[in-house]
C-alpha positions in Angstrom: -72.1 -27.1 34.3 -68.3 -27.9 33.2 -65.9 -28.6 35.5 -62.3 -28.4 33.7 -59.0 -29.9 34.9 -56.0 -30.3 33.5 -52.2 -32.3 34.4 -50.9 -28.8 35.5 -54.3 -28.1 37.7 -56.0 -31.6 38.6 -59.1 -31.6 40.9 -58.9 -33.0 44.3 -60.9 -36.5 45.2 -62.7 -34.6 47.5 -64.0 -32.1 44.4 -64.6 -34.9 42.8 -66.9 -36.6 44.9 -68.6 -33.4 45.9 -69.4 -33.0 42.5 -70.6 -36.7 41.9 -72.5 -36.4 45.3 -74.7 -33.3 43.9 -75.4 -34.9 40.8 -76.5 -37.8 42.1 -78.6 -36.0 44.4 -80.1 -33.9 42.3 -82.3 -37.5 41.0 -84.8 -37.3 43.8 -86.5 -40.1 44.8 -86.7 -42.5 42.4 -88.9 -46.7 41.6 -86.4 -49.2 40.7 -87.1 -52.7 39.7 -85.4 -55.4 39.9 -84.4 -58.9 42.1 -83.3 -59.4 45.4 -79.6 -61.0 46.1 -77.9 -61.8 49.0 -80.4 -60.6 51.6 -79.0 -59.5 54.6 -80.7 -58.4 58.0 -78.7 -56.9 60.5 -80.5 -55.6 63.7 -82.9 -52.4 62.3 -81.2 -52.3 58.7 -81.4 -54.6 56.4 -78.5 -54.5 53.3 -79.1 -56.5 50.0 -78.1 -56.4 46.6 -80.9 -55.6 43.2 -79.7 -57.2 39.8 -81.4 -56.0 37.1 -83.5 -58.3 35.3 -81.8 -58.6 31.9 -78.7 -57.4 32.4 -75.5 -58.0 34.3 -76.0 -55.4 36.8 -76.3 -54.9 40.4 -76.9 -51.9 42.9 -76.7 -51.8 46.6 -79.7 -51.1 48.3 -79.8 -50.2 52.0 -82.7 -49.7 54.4 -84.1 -49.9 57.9 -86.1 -53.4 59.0 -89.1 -51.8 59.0 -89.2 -50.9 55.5 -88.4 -54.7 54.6 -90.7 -56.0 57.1 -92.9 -58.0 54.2 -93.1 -61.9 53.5 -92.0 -61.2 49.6 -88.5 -59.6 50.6 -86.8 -62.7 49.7 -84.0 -63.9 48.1 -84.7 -64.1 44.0 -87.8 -62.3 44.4 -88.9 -59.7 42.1 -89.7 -56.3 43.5 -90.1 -52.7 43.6 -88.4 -50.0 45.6 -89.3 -46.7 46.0 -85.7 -45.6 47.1 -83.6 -42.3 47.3 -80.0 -42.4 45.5 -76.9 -42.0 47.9 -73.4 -41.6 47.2 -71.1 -41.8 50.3 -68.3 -39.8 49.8 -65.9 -40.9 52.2 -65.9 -44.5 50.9 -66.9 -43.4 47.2 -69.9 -46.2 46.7 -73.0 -45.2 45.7 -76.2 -47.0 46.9 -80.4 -46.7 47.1 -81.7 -45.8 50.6 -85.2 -47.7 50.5 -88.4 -46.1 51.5 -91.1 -48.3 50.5 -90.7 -52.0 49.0 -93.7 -53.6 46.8 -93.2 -57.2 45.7 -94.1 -57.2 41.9 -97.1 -59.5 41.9 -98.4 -61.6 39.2 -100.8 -59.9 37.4 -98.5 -57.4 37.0 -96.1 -59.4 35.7 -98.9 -60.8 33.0 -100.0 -57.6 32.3 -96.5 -56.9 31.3 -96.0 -59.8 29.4 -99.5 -58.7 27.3 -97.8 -55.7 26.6 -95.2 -56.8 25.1 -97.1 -59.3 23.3 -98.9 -57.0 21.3 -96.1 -54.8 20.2 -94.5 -58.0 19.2 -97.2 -59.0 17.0 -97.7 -55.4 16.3 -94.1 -55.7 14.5 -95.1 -59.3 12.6 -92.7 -61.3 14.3 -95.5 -63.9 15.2 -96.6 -64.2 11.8 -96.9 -67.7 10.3 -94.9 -67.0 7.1 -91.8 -66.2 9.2 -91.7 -69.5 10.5 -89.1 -71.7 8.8 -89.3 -75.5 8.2 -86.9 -78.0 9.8 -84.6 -80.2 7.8 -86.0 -83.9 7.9 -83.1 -85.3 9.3 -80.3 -82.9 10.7 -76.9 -83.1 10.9 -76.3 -81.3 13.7 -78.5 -79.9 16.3 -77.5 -77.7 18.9 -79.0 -78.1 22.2 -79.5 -75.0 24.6 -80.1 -76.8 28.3 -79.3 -75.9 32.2 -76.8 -77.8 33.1 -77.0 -81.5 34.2 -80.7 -80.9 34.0 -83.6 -83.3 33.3 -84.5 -81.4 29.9 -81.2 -81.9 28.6 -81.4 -86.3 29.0 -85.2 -86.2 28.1 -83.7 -84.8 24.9 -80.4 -86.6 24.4 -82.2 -89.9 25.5 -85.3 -89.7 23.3 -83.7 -88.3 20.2 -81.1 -91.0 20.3 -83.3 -93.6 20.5 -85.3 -92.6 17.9 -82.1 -92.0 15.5 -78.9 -93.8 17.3 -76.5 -91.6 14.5 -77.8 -88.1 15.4 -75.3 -85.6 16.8 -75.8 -83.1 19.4 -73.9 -80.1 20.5 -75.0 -79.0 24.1 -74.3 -75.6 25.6 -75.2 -75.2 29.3 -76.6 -72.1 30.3 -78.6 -70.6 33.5 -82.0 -71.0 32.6 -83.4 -68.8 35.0 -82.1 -65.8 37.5 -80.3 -62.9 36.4 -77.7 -64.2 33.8 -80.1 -66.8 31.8 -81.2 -64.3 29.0 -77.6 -63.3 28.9 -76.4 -66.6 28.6 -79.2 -68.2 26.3 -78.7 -65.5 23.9 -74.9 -65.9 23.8 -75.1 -69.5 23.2 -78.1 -68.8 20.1 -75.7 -66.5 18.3 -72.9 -69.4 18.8 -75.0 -71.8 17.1 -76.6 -69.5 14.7 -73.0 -68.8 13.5 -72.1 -72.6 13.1 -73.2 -73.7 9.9 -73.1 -77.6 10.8 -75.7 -76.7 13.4 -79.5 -77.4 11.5 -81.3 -76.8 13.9 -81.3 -75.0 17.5 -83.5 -76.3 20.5 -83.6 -73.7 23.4 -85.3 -76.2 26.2 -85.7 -76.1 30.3 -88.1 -78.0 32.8 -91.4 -76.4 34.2 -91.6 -73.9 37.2 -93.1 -70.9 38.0 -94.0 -67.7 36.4 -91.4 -66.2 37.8 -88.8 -69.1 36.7 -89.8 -68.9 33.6 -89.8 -65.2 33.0 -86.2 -65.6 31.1 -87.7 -66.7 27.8 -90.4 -64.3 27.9 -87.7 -61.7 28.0 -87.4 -59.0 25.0 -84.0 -59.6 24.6 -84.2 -63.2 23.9 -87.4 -63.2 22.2 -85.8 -60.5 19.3 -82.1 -62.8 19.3 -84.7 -66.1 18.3 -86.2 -63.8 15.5 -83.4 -62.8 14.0 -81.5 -66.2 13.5 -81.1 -67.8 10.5 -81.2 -71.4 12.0 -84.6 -72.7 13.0 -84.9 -72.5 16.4 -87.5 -75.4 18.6 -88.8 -73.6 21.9 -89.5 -76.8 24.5 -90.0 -74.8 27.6 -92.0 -76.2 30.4 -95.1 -78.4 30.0 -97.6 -78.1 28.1 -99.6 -75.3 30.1 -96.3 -73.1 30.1 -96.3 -70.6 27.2 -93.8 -67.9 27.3 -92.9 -65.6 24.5 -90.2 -67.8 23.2 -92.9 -70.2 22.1 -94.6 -68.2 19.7 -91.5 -66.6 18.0 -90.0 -69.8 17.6 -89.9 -71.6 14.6 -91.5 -74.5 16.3 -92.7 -75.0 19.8 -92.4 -78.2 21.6 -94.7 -78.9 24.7 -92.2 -80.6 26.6 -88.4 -81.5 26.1 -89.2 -85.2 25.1 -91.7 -83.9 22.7 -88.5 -81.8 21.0 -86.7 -84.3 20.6 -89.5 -86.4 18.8 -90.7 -83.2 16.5 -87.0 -82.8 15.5 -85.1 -86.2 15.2 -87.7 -88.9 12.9 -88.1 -92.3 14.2 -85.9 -94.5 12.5 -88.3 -97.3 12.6 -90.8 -95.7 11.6 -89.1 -94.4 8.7 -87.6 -98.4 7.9 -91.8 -99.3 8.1 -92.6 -96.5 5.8 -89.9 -97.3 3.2 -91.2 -100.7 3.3 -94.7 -99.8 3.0 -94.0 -97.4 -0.2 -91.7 -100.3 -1.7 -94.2 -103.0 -1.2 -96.8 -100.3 -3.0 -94.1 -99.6 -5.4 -93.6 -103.1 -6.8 -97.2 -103.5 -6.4 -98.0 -101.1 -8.9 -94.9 -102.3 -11.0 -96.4 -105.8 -11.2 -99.7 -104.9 -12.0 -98.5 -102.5 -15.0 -96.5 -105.6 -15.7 -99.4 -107.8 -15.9 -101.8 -104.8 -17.2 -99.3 -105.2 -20.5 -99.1 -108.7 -20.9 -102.8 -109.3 -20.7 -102.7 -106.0 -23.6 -100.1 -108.0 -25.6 -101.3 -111.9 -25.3 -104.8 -109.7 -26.2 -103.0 -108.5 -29.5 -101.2 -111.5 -30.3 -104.4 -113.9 -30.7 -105.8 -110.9 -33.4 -105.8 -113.2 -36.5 -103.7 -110.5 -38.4 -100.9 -111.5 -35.6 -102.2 -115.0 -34.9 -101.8 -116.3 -38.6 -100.8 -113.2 -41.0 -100.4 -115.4 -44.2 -104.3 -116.3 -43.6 -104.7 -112.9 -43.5 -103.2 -112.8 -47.1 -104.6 -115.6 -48.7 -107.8 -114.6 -47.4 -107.2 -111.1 -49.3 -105.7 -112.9 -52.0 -109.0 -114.9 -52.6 -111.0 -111.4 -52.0 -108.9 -110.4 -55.1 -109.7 -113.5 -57.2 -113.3 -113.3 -56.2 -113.4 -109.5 -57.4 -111.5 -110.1 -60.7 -113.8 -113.0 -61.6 -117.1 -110.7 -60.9 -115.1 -108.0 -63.1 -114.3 -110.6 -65.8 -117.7 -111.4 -65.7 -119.6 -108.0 -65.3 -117.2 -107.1 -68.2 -118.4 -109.9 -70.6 -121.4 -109.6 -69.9 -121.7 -106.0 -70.9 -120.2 -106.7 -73.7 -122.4 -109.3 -74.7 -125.1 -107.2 -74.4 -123.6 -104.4 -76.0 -123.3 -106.6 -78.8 -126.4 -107.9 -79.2 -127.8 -104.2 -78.8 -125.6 -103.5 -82.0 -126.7 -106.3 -84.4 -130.7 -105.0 -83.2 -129.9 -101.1 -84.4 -127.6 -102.6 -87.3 -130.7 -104.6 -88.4 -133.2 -101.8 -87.9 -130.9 -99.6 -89.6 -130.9 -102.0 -92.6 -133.7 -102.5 -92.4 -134.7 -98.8 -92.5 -131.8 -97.7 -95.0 -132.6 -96.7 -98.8 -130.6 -99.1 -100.4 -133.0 -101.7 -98.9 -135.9 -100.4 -101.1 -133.6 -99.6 -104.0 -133.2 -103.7 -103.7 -136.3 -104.4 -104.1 -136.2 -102.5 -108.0 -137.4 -99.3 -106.7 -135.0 -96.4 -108.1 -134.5 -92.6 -106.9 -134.1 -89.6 -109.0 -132.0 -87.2 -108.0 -131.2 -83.6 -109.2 -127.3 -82.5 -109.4 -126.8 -81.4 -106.1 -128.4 -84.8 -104.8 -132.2 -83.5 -104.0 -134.6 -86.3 -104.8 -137.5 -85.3 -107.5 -140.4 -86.0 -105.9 -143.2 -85.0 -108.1 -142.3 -85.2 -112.2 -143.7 -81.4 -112.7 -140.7 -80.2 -110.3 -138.2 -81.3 -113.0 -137.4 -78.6 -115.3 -137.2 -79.5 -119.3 -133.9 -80.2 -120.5 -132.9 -80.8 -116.6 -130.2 -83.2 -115.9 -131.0 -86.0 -113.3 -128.8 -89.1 -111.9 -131.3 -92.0 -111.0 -129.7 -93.8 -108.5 -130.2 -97.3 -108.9 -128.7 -100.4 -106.0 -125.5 -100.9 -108.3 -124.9 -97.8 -109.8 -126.3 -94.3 -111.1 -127.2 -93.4 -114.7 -127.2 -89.6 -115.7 -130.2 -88.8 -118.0 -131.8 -85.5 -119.2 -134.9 -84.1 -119.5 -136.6 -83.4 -123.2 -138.2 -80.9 -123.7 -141.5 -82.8 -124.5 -141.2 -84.1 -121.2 -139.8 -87.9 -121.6 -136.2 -88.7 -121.0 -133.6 -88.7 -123.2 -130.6 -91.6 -123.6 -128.2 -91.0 -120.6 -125.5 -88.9 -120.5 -123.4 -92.2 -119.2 -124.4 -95.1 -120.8 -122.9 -97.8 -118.9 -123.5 -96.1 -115.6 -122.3 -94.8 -112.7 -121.7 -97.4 -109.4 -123.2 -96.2 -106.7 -121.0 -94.8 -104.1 
């Protein structure tokens, strides 16, 4: 329901508050969590203050002695009220009137921490793949720490001795009660926003479950996730494990163990560059010594030893091959030879004119036939006997005997 005022028609306090009164009221009875501050007992009541756990609020809770009559209404305890809301409208404060008080114990407290561990991994932000690597030596590291606390020297101390030149820049923050988560995260986005800052280390000493609570917070635990710097989680010891750790981009057991996972030992580093140059100019040395065993190996060749041996050697190769030519040749020839006076003496031997030397004589016709039988040769048939120096061109008579050549002196033979 509206209720409408106006400059010319304001609405009394008393309005006011009756209004605020019924709506308030009108909430019923209510569980509220949160922690106890500034615990007061006075007589039968008993007055303290609940801050919520994340953020920076605070209600007043009132109640009789009875109700708070229980060993875990403390100061900085955890707990829940079952409590009815109250606004007193004479003085214009609102406050819970507690009925029933139950100190939030620790399996509860685990069981809610499970819970939120699986929708956290539900949404991937434990995945391996989102963690980022850390530079090998930073610049600058930003250092999240309660102040004047052991974590922050274990760090400072460790990390400087390991690499005298690295540079820190510390932010002190509650690191646990009602303002660490809104303290931590303030100081992350600070770094986060610094681009000298390389890397981010969020650290504390052990405690309780309770103490540590903080970095298992939501709030925090989404902040770390969405930086861009990679952030080292050194909470505790090494059988703490909050949230932080496994959304972090690295998670350090203890603070000293930070500082050694982030800052490399400069000795070690001066013993491993020493190491890889020793191995280097070993390896140098012997490919060195690898190619001057290859080239004394190639210089006592003989074609690199003594190259004009090399030549006169093929030189005499050459002689030795043109005298086996010369002589292959001559030979050949010489045999050729001989082969041709054999067939030029058969052939004389074998030719007509041989016989014709002997005083044999061959008749021949005109178109050079030999007569071999007398009764082939027609009468009155002109015949050339061919004699070794010449022909002679006779005819036949008709009576059969031949007549006085046609060429007396004779023809030479061709």
């Amino acid at each position: 329901m509206g209720f409408e005022t106006s400059p010319e028609s304001p609405a009394p306090v008393r309005t006011v508050l009756n209004l605020v009164g019924g709506w308030i009221g009108k909430l019923g009875r209510i569980w509220v969590e949160g922690q106890i501050t500034d615990l007061n007992r006075r007589g039968n009541s008993c007055y303290l203050t609940l801050r919520d756990p994340v953020a920076n609020m605070s209600v007043r809770v009132v109640g009789s002695a009875a109700v708070f009559n229980n060993p875990a209404v403390v100061d900085g305890a955890r707990v829940i009220i079952h409590a009815k809301p109250d606004f007193y409208m004479s003085r214009g404060s609102f406050s819970l009137s507690a009925l029933e008080v139950r100190a939030v114990g620790v399996g509860e407290l685990l069981a809610r921490l499970e819970r939120l561990k699986q929708l956290l991994y539900a949404e991937g932000l434990f995945r391996p793949e989102r963690k980022r690597p850390l530079p090998f030596l930073p610049g600058k590291i930003g250092l999240i720490c309660g102040r004047d606390s052991a974590a922050e020297r274990d760090v400072l101390d460790n990390a400087r001795r390991r690499w005298p030149a690295v540079a820190f820049e510390v932010e002190t923050v509650a690191v646990q009660g009602n303002y660490a988560v809104g303290e931590v995260v303030e100081a992350l986005r600070k770094f986060d926003a610094d681009p000298t800052i390389d890397v981010i280390i969020i650290t504390r000493g052990g405690g309780s479950l309770e103490d540590l609570l903080p970095f298992s917070d939501e709030t925090m635990v989404r902040a770390v996730a969405g930086t861009m710097t990679p952030v080292v989680s050194a909470i505790g010891h090494e059988q703490d494990s909050p949230i932080l750790d496994l959304v972090a981009d690295l998670r350090a057991s203890t603070p000293t163990d930070a500082a050694k996972k982030v800052v490399p030992d400069v000795r070690e580093q001066l013993q491993l560059i020493r190491q890889l140059r020793d191995r280097g100019r070993r390896c140098v040395t012997g490919r060195v010594d690898r190619e001057l065993t290859w080239l004394a190996s190639v210089r006592s060749r003989p074609a690199l030893a003594d190259p004009v041996r090399e030549v006169e050697r093929k030189h005499e190769q050459i002689l030795t091959m043109r005298d086996r030519a010369r002589r292959a040749l001559t030979h050949a020839l010489d045999r050729s030879a001989d082969q041709l006076s054999h067939t030029h003496a058969r052939l004389t031997a074998l030719s007509p004119a041989a016989t014709l030397e002997r005083g044999y004589a061959i008749v021949q016709r005109q178109d050079a036939s030999v007569v071999r039988s007398a009764a082939s040769v027609k009468p009155d048939e002109e015949l050339v006997i061919r004699l070794p120096d010449g022909k002679i061109a006779v005819r036949r008579s008709t009576s059969g005997s031949l007549e006085d050549p046609m060429d007396p002196v004779g023809v030479p033979a061709p």
